[in-house]
C-alpha positions in Angstrom: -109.0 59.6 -46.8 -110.0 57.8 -44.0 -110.1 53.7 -43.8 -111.5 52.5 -41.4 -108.8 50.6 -39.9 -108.2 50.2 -36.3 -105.4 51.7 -34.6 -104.0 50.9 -31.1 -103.6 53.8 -29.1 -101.4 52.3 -26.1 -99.2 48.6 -26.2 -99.0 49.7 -22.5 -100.5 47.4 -19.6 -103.4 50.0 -18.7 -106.7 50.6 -19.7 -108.1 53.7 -21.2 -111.2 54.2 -19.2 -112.7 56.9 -21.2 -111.8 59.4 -23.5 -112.7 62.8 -25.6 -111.5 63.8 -29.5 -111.4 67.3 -30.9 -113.8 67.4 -33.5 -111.2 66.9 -36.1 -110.3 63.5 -34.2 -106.5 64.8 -34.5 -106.0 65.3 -30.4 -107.3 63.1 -27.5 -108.2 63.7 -24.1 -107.4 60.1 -21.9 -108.0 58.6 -18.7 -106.1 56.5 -18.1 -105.6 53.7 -15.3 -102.8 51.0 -13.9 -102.9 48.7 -11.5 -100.8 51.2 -9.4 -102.5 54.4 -10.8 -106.5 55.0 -9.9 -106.9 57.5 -12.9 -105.2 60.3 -14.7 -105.4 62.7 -17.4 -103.5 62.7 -20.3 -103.0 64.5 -23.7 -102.3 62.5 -26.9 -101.8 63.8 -30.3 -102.6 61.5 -33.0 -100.1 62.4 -35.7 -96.9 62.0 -33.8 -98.7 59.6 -31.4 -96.8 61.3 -28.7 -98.8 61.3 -25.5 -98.6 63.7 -22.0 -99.3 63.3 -18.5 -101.8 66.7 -17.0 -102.7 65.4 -13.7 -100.8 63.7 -10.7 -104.2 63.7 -8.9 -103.0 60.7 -6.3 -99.0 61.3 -6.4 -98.5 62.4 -3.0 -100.6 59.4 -1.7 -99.6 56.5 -3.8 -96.0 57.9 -2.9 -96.4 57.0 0.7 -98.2 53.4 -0.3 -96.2 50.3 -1.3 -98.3 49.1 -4.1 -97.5 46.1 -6.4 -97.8 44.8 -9.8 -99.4 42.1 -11.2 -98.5 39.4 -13.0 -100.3 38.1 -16.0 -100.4 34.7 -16.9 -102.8 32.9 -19.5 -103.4 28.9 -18.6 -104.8 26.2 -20.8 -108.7 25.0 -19.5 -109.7 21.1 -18.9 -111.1 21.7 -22.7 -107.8 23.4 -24.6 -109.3 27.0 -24.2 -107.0 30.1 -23.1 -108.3 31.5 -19.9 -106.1 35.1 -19.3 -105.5 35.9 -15.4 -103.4 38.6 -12.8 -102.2 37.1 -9.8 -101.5 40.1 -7.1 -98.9 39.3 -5.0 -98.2 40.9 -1.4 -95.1 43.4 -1.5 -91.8 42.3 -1.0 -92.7 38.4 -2.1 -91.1 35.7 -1.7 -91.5 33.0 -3.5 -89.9 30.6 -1.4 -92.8 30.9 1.2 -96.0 29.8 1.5 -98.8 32.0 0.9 -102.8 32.1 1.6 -104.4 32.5 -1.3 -107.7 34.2 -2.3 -109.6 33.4 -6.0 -111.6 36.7 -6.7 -114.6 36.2 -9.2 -115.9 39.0 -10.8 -119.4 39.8 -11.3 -121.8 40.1 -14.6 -121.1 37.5 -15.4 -120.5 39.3 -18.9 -117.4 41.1 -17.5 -113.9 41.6 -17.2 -111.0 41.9 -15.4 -108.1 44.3 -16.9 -104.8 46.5 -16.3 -106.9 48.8 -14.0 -106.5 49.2 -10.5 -108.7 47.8 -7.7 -108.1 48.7 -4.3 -109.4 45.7 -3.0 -106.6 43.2 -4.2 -103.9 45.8 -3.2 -105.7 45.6 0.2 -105.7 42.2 0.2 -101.9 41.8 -1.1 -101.1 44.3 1.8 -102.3 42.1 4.0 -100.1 38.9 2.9 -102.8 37.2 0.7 -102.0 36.2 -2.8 -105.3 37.0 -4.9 -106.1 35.0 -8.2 -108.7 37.1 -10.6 -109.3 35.5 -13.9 -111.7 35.7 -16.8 -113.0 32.6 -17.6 -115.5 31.9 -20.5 -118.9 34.2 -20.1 -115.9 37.3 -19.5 -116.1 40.2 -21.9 -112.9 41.3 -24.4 -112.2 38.0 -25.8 -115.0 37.6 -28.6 -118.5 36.9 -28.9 -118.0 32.8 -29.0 -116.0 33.4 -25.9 -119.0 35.4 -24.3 -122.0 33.6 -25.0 -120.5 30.4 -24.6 -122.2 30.0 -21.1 -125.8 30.9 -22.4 -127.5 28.3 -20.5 -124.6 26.8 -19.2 -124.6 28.9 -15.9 -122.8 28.1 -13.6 -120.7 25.4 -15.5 -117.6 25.0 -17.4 -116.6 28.8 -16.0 -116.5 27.1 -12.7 -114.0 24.3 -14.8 -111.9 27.4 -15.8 -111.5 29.1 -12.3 -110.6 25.4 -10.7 -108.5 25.3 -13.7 -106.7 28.9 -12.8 -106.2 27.9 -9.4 -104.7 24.5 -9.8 -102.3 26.6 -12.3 -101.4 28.6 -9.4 -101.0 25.8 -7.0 -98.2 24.5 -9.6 -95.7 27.5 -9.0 -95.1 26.2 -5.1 -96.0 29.1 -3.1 -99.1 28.9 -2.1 -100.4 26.9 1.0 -103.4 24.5 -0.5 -105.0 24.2 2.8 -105.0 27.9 3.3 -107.4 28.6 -0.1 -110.1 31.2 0.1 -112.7 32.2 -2.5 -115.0 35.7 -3.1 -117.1 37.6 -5.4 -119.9 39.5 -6.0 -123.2 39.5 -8.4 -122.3 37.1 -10.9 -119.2 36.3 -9.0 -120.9 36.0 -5.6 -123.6 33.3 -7.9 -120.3 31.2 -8.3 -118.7 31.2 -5.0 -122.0 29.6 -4.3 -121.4 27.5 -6.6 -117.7 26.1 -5.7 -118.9 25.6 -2.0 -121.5 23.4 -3.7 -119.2 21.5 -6.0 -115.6 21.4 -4.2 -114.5 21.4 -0.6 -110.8 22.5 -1.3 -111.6 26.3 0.0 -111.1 27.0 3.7 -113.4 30.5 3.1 -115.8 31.5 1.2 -117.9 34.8 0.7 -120.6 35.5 -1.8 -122.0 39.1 -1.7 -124.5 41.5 -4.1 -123.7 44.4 -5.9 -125.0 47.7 -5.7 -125.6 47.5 -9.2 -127.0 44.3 -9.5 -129.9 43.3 -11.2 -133.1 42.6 -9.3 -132.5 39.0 -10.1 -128.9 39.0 -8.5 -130.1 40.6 -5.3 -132.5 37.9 -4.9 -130.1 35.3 -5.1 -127.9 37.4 -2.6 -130.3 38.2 0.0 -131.3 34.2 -0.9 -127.8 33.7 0.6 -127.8 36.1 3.0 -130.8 34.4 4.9 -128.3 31.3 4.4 -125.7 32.0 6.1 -127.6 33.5 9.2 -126.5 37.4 8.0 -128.9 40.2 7.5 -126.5 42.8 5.7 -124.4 42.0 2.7 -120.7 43.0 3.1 -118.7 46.0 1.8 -115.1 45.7 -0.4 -113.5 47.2 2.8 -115.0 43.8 5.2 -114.4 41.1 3.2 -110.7 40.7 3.5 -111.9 40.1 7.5 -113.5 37.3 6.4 -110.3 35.6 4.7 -108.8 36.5 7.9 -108.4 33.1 9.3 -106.5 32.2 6.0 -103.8 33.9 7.5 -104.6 32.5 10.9 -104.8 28.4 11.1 -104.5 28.5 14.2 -108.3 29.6 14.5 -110.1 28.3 12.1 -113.5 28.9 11.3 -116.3 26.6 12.5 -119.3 27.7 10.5 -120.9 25.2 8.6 -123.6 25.8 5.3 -127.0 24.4 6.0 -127.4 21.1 4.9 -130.5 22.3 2.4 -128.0 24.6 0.5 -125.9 21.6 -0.8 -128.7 19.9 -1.2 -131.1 22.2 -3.6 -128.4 24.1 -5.0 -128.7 23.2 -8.8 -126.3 21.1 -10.0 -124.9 20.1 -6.7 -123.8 16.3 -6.5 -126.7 14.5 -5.0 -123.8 13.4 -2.7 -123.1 16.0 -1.2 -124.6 17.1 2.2 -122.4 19.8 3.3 -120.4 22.2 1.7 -117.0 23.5 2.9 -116.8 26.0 5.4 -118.5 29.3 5.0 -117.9 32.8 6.6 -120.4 35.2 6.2 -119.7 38.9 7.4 -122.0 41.3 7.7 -120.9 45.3 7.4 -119.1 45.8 11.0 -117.7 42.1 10.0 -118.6 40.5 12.5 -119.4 36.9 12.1 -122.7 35.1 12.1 -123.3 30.9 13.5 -125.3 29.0 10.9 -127.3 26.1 12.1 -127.1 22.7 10.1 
């Protein structure tokens, strides 16, 4: 007789993006992806809870790519709460160097990070930046209270837990502080706005839409857009350009926010009359002079 009861089909560090049951719910059909596997196919039987691999879709590709793990690490919040994270790491680390570092928001805001794989922090890890992706409060996965905590409160105490996640990182020695970058899009882009209004401890910044956004979000994109002197938002595959001088200090960038986006920004301290540096790239990433 059936109870009810949840039952974990994988202790594994992936995510099962979707799956199909035979109608007697005895077999499953899974896709299933890593941080080092885009998606395959496999075959588990309930009963014996023995599971098999059909597909190999990206074998000979991801054979010839040297792709990394990350690492997970939860950190306490300036209020006590948990706040889970990956940091991706460039291949072949070392943790005896110094590293740029780039604090990737995701969108939503009701959304999360998981064991999945994104080819833009592999990208970025390739090209010797260390990237910080958290969940703070708002983030899906971790309970309703969690969730709706930031019903009007946003932006706010998330911004508390990504500071937070990044002063955790800053701890562990290898990462350069001057060399700190920060990125997102939709809801994430809404809070990189946010931090370059509240904090001038990133060297780079980039706020960008969605395609999926919400009518809403893409006003507050193209908002920023007309801000930062661009006329296109920027694709996944051009915004690791515009962390480039990160890894560069020897050039580094001279675009300044104008003064009335510190100033009207809500929440912003009434201080404040310029935010930290911000590069804005449009598609061929190419950069774009603001006027103050």
């Amino acid at each position: 007789m059936a109870t009810g009861k949840e039952t974990d089909v994988s202790a594994n560090n992936e995510a099962i993006v979707s799956f199909r049951a035979t109608p007697d719910a005895s077999r499953f059909a899974l896709l299933i992806s890593t941080p080092t596997k885009i998606g395959d196919l496999y075959w588990l039987d309930k009963a014996s809870g023995t599971r098999k691999q059909l597909t190999h879709v990206n074998e000979e590709l991801f054979s010839k790519l040297n792709l990394s793990e990350p690492e997970e690490i939860w950190y306490t919040s300036f209020d006590g709460k948990k706040v889970q994270t990956w940091v991706q790491k460039p291949p072949d680390f070392d943790p005896a160097k110094k590293y740029p570092l780039i604090l990737n928001i995701h969108g939503g805001p009701h959304a999360a990070y998981g064991w999945v794989f994104d080819h833009e922090f592999q990208f970025m890890a390739a090209k010797g930046y260390v990237v910080l992706y958290p969940n703070p409060r708002g983030s899906t996965t971790y309970g309703q209270d969690f969730g709706n905590i930031i019903q009007y409160h946003y932006p706010g105490d998330d911004y508390k837990d990504l500071m937070a996640g990044v002063d955790a990182i800053l701890k562990r020695g290898y990462i350069d502080s001057t060399r700190l970058g920060v990125t997102g899009g939709s809801g994430g882009g809404v809070l990189t706005n946010w931090i370059v209004g509240h904090t001038n401890r990133f060297a780079a910044a980039e706020s960008f839409p969605s395609m999926f956004a919400s009518r809403i979000a893409r006003r507050s994109a193209s908002s920023r857009s007309r801000l930062s002197g661009t006329t296109q938002p920027s694709t996944s595959a051009s915004r690791p350009a515009a962390m480039s001088a990160l890894a560069a200090p020897a050039r580094p960038l001279d675009f300044k926010v104008p003064r009335s986006f510190a100033a009207n920004w809500p929440g912003a301290a009434a201080s404040r009359t310029e935010a930290p540096n911000l590069a804005a790239f449009s598609r061929s990433a190419r950069a774009a002079r603001t006027s103050s």
